[in-house]
C-alpha positions in Angstrom: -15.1 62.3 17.4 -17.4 65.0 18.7 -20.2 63.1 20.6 -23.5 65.1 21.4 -27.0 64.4 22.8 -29.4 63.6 20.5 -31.8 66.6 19.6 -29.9 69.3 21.4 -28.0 71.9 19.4 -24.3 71.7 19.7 -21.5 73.8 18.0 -18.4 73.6 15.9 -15.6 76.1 15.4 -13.4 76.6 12.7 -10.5 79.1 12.7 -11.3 81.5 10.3 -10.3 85.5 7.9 -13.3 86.4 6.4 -11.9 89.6 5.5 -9.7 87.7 2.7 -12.8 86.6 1.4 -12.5 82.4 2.7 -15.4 80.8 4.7 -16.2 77.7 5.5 -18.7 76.3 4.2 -20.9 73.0 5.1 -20.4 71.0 2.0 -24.0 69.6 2.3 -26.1 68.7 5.6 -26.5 64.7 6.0 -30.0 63.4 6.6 -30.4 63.9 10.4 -28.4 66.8 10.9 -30.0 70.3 10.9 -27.5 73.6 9.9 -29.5 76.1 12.6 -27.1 78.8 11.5 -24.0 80.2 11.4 -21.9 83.1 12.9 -18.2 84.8 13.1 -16.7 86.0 16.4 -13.4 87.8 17.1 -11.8 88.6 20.1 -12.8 92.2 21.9 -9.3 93.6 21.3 -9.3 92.5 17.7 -7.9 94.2 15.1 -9.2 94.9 11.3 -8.5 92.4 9.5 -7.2 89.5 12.2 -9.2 86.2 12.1 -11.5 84.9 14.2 -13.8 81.3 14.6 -16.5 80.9 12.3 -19.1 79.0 14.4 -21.8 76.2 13.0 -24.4 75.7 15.0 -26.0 72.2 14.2 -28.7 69.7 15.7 -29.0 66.3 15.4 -32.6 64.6 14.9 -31.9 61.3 15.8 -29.2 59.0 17.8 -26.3 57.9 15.5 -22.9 58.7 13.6 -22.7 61.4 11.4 -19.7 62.9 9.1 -19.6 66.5 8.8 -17.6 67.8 5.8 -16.4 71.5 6.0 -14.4 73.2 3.0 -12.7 76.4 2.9 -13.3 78.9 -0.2 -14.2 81.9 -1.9 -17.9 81.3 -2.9 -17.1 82.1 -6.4 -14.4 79.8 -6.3 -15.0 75.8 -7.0 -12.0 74.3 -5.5 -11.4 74.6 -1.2 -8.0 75.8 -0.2 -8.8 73.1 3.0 -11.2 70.7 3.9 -12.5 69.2 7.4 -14.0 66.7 8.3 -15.7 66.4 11.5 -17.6 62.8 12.8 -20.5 63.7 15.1 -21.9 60.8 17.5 -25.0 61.6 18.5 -26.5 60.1 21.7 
């Protein structure tokens, strides 16, 4: 359980290649959650090709519990290779 203040933007990572073409992607954004964007990070010393964390930046509108459903895919592809699930309590 990730807990977070109600209306401030929190973050959640999730280990991530986008070079072999898988992302995660929020399945779809409960009411009283907003997606404020997403972005990718390696380490400095990376090298091409090596993962890095895929970072969702979120907000909650109100106080209460949430479930976040992450999959991991090829957007042309239907079917995840994983899926997450991360409950949000929001404070």
């Amino acid at each position: 359980m990730l807990t977070v203040a109600a209306g401030a933007p929190f973050d959640v990572e999730l280990g991530s290649g986008p070079t072999t073409g898988y992302m995660w992607q929020l399945e779809s954004v409960p009411a009283g959650v907003q997606l404020l964007g997403t972005d990718f990070s390696q380490a400095p010393n990376a090298a091409i090709g090596d993962g890095g964390t895929q970072v969702f930046h979120l907000k909650t509108e109100h106080a209460g519990r949430f479930e976040l459903h992450f999959e991991l895919k090829r957007r042309w592809e239907a079917t995840p290779i994983q899926t997450r699930q991360i409950d949000v309590e929001s404070r």
